[in-house]
Jmol script that loads the backbone (N, CA, C; Angstrom):
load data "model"
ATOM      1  N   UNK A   1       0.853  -1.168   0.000  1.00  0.00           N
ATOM      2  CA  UNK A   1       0.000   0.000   0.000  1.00  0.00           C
ATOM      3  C   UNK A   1       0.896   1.227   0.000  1.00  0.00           C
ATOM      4  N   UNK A   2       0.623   1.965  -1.264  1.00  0.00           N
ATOM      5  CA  UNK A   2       1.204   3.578  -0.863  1.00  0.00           C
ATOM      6  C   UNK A   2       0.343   4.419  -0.087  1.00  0.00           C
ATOM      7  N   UNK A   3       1.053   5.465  -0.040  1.00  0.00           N
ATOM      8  CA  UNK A   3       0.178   6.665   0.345  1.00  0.00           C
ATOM      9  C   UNK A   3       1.127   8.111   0.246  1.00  0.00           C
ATOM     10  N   UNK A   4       0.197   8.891   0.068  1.00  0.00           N
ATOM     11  CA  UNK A   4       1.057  10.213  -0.409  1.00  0.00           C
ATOM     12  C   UNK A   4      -0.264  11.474  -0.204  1.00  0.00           C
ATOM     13  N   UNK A   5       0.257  12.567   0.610  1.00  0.00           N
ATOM     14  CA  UNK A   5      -0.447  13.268   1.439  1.00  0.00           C
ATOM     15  C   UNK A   5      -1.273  14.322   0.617  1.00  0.00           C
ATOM     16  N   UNK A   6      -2.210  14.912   0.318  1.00  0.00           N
ATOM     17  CA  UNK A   6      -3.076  15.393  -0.252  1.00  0.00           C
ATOM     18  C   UNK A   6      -4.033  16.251   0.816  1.00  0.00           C
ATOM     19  N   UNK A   7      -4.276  18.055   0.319  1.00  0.00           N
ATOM     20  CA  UNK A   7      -5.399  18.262   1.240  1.00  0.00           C
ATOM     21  C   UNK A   7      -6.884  18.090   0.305  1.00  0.00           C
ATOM     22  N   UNK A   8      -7.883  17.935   0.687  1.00  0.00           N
ATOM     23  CA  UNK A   8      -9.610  18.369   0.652  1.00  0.00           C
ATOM     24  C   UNK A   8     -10.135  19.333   1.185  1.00  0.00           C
ATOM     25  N   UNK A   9     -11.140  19.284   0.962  1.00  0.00           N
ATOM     26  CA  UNK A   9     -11.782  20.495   1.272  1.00  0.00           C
ATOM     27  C   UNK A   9     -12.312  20.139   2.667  1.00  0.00           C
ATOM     28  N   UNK A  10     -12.423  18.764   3.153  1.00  0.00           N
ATOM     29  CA  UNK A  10     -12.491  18.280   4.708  1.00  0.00           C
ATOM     30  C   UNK A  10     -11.102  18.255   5.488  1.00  0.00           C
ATOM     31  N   UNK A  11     -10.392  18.691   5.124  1.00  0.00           N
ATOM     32  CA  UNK A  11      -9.238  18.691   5.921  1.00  0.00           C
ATOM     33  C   UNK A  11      -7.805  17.903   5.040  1.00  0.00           C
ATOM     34  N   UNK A  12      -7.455  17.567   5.733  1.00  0.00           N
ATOM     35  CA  UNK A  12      -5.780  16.520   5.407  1.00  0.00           C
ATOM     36  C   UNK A  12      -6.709  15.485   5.176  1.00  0.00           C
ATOM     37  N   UNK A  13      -6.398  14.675   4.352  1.00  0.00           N
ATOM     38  CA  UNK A  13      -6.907  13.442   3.403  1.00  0.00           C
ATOM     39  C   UNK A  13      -5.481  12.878   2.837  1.00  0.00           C
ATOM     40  N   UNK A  14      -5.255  11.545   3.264  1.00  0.00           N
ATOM     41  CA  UNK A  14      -3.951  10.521   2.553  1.00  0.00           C
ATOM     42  C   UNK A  14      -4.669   9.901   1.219  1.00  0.00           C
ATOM     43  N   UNK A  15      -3.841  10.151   0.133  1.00  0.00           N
ATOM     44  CA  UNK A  15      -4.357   8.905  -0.785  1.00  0.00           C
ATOM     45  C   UNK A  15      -3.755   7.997  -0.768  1.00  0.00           C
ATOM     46  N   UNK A  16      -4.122   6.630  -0.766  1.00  0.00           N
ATOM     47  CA  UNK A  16      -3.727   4.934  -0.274  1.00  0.00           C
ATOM     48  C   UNK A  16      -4.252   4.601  -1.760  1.00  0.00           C
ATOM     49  N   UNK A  17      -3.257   3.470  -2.118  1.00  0.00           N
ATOM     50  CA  UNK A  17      -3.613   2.548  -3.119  1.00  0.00           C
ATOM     51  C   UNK A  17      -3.771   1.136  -2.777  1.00  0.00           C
ATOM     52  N   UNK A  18      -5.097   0.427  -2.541  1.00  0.00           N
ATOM     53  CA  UNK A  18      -4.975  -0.793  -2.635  1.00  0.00           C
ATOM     54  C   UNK A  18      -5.354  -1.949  -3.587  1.00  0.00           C
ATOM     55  N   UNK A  19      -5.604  -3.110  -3.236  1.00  0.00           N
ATOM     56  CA  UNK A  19      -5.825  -4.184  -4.282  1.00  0.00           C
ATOM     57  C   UNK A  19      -6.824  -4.521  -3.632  1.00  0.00           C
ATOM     58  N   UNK A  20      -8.016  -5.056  -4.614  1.00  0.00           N
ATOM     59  CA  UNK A  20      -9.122  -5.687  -3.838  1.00  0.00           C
ATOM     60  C   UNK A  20      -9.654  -6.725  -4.717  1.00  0.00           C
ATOM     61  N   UNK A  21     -10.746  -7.530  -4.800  1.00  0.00           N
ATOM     62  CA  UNK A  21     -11.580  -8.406  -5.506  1.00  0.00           C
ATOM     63  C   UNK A  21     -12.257  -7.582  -6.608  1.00  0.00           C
ATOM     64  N   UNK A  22     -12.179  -8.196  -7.679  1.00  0.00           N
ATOM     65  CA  UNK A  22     -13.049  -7.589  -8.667  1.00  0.00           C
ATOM     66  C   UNK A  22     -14.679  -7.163  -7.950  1.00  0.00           C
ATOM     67  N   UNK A  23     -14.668  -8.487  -7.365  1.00  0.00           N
ATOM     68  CA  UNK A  23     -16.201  -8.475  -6.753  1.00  0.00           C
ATOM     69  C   UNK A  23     -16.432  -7.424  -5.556  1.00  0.00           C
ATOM     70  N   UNK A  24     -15.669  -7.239  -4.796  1.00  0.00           N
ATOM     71  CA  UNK A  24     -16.108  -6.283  -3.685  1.00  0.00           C
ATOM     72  C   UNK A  24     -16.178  -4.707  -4.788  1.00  0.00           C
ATOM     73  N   UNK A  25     -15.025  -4.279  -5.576  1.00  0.00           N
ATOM     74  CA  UNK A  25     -15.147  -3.205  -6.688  1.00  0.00           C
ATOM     75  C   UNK A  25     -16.385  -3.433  -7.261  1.00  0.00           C
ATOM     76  N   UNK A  26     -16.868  -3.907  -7.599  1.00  0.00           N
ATOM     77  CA  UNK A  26     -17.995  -3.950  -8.803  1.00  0.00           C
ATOM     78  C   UNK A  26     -19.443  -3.707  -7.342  1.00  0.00           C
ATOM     79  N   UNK A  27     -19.388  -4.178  -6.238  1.00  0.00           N
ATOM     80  CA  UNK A  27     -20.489  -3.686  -5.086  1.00  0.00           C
ATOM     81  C   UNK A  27     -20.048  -2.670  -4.520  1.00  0.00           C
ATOM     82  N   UNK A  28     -19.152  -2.204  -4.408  1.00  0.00           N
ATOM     83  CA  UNK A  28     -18.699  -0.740  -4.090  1.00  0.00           C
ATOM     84  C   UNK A  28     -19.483   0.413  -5.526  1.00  0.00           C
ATOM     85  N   UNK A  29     -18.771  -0.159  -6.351  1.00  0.00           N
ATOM     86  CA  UNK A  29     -19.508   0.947  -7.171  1.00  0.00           C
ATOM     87  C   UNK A  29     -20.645   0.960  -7.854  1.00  0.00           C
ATOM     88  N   UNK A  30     -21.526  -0.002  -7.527  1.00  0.00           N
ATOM     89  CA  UNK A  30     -23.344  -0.535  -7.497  1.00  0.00           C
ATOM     90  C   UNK A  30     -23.788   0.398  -6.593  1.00  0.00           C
ATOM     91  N   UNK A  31     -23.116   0.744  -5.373  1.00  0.00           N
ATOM     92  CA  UNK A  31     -23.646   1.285  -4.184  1.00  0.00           C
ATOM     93  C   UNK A  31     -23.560   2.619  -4.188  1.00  0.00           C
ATOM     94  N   UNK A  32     -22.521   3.188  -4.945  1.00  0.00           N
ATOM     95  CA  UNK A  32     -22.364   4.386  -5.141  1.00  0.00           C
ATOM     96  C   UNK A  32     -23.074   4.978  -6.259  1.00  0.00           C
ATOM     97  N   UNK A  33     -23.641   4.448  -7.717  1.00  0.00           N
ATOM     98  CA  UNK A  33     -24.474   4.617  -8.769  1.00  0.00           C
ATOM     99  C   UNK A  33     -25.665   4.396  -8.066  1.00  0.00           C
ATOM    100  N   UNK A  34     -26.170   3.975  -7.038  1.00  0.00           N
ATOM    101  CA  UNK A  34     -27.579   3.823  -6.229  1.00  0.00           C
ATOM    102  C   UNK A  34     -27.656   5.379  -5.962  1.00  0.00           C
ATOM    103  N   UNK A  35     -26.568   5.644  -5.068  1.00  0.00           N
ATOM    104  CA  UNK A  35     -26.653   7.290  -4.541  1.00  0.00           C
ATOM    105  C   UNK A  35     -26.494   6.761  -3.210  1.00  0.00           C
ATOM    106  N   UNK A  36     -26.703   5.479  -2.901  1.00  0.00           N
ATOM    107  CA  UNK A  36     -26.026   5.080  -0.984  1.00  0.00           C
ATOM    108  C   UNK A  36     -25.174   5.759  -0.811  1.00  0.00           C
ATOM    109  N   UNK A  37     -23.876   5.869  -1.815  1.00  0.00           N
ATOM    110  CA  UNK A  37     -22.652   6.710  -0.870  1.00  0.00           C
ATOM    111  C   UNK A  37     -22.245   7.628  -2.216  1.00  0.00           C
ATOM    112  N   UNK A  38     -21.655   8.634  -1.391  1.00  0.00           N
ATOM    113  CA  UNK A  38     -20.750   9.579  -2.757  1.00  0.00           C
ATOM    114  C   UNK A  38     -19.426   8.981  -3.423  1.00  0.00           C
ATOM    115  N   UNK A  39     -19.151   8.137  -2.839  1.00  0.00           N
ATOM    116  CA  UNK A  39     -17.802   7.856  -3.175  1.00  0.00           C
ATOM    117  C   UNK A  39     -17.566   6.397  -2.829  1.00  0.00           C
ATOM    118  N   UNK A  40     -16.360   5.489  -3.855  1.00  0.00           N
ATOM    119  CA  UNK A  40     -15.749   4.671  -3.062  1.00  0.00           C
ATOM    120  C   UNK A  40     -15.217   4.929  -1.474  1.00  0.00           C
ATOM    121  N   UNK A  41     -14.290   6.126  -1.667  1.00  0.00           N
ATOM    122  CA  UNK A  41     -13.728   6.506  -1.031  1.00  0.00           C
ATOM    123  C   UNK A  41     -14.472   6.450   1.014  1.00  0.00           C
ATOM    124  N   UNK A  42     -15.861   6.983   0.715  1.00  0.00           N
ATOM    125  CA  UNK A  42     -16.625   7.407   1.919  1.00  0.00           C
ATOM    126  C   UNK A  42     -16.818   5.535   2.188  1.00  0.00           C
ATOM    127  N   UNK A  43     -17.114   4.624   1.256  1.00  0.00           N
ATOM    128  CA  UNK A  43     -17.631   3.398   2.077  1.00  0.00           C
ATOM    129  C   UNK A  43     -16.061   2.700   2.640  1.00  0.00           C
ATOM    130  N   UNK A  44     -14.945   3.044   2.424  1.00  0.00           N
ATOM    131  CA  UNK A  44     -13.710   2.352   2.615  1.00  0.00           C
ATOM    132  C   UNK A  44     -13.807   3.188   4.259  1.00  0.00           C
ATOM    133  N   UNK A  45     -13.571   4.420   3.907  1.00  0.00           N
ATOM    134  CA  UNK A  45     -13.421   5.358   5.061  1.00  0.00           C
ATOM    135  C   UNK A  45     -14.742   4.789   6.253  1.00  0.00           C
ATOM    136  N   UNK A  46     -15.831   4.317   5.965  1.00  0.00           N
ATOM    137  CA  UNK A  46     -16.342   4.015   6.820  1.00  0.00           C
ATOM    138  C   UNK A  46     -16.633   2.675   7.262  1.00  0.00           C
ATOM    139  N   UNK A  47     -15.654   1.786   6.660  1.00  0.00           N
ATOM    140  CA  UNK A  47     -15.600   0.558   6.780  1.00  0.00           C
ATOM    141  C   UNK A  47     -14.243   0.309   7.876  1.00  0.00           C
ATOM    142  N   UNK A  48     -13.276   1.325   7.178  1.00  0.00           N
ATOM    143  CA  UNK A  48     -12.334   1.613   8.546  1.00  0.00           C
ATOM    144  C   UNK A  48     -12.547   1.931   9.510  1.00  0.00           C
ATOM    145  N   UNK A  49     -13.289   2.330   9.736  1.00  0.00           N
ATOM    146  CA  UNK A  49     -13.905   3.387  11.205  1.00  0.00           C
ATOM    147  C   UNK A  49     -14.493   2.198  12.206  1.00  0.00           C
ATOM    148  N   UNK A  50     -15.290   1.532  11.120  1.00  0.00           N
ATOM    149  CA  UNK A  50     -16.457   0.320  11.645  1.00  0.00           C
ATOM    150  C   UNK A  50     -15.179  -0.524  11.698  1.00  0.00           C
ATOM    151  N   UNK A  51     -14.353  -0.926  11.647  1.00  0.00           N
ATOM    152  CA  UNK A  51     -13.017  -2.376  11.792  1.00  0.00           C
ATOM    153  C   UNK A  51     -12.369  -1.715  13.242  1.00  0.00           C
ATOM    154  N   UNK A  52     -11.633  -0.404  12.936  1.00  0.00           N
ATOM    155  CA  UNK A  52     -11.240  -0.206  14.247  1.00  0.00           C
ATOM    156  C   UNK A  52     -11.855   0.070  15.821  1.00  0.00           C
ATOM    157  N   UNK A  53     -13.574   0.234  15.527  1.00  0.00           N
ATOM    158  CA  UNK A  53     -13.994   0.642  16.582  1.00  0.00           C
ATOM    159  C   UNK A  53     -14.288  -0.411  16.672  1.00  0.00           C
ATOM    160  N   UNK A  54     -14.789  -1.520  16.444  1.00  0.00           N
ATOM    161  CA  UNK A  54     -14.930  -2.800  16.963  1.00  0.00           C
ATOM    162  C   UNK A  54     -13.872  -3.752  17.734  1.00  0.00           C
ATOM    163  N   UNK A  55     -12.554  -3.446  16.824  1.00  0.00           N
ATOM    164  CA  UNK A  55     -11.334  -4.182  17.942  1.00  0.00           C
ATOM    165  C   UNK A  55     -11.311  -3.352  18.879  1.00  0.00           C
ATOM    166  N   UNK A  56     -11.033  -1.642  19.295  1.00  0.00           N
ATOM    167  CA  UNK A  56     -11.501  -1.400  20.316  1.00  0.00           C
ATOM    168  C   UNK A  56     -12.531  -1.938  21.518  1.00  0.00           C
ATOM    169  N   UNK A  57     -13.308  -1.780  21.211  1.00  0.00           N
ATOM    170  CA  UNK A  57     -14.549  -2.753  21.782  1.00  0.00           C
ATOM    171  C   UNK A  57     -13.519  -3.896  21.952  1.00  0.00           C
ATOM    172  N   UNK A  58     -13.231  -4.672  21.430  1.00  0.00           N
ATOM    173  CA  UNK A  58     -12.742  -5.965  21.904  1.00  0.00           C
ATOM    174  C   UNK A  58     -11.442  -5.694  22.541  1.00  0.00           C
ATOM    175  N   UNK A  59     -10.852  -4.588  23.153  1.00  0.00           N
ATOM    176  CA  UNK A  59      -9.947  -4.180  23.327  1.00  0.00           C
ATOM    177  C   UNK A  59      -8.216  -4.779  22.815  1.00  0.00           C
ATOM    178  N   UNK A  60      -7.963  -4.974  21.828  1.00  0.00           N
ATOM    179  CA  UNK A  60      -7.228  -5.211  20.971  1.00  0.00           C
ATOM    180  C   UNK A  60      -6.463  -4.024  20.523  1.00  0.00           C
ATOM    181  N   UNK A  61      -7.173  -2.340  20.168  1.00  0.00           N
ATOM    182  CA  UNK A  61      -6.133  -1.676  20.288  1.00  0.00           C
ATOM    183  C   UNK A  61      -6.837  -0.597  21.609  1.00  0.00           C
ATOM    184  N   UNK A  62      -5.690   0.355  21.197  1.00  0.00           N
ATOM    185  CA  UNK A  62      -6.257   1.165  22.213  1.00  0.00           C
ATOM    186  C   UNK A  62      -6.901   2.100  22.143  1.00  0.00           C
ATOM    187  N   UNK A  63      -7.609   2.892  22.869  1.00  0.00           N
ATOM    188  CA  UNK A  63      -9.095   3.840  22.991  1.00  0.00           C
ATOM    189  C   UNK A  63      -8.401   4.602  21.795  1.00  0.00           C
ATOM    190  N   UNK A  64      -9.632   4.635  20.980  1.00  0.00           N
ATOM    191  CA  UNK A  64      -9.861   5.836  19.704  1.00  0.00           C
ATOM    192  C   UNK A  64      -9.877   6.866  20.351  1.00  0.00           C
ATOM    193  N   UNK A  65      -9.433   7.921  19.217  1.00  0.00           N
ATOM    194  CA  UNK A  65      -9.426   9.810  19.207  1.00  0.00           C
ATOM    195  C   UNK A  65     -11.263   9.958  18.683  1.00  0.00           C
ATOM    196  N   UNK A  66     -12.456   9.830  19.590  1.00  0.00           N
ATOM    197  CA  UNK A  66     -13.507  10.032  19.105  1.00  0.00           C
ATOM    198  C   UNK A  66     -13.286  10.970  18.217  1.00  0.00           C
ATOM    199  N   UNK A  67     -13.375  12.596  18.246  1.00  0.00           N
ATOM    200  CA  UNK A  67     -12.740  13.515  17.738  1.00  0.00           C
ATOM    201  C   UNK A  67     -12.425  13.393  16.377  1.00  0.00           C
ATOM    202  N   UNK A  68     -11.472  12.634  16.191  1.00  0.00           N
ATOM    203  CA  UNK A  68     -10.552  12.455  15.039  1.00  0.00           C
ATOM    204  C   UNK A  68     -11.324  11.118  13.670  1.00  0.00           C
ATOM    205  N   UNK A  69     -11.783  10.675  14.635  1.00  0.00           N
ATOM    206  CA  UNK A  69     -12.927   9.428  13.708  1.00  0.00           C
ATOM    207  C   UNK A  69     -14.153  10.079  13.172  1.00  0.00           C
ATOM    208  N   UNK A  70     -14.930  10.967  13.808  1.00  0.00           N
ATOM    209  CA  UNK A  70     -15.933  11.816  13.306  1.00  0.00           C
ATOM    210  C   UNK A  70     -15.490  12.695  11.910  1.00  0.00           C
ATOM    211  N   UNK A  71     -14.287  13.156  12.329  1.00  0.00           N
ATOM    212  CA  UNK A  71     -13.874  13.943  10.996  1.00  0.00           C
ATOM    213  C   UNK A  71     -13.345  12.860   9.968  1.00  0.00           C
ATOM    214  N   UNK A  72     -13.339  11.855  10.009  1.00  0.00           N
ATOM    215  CA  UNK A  72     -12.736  10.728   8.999  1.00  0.00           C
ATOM    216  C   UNK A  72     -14.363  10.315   8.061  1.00  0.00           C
ATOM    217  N   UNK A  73     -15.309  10.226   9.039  1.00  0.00           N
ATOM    218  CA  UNK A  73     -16.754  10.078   8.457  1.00  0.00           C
ATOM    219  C   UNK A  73     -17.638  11.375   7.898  1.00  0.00           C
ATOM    220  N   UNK A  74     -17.076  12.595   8.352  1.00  0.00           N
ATOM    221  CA  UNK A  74     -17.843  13.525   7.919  1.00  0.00           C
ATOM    222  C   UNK A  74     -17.666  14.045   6.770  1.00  0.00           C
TER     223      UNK A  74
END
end "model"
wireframe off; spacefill off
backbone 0.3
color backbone group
């Protein structure tokens, strides 16, 4: 995975390159031509959010920046 730093108009935003299944790509962007989400980008970003706050919960890592996760979803 790269990444290389970029701002938005929401703040500091990293762009990451990854590899995925044809198949999860092709329901990512079903979901986004629905109008469910604006972006690949917003269902990854909130699929991260939903992975790390759950090992939290299972305490695996340690307490999230609430704060800092809200602005990752907004």
């Amino acid at each position: 995975m790269s990444a290389e730093g970029m701002t938005s108009s929401q703040g500091k935003k990293l762009k990451i390159s990854v590899s995925i299944s044809r198949y999860l790509k092709e329901e990512m962007d079903a979901l986004v031509e629905s109008g469910e989400f604006s972006s690949v980008s917003e269902i990854i970003s909130l699929a991260v959010v939903k992975f790390l706050t759950e090992l939290e919960a299972k305490g695996r890592i340690k307490s999230l920046n609430r704060k800092e996760l809200v602005k990752c979803i907004a």
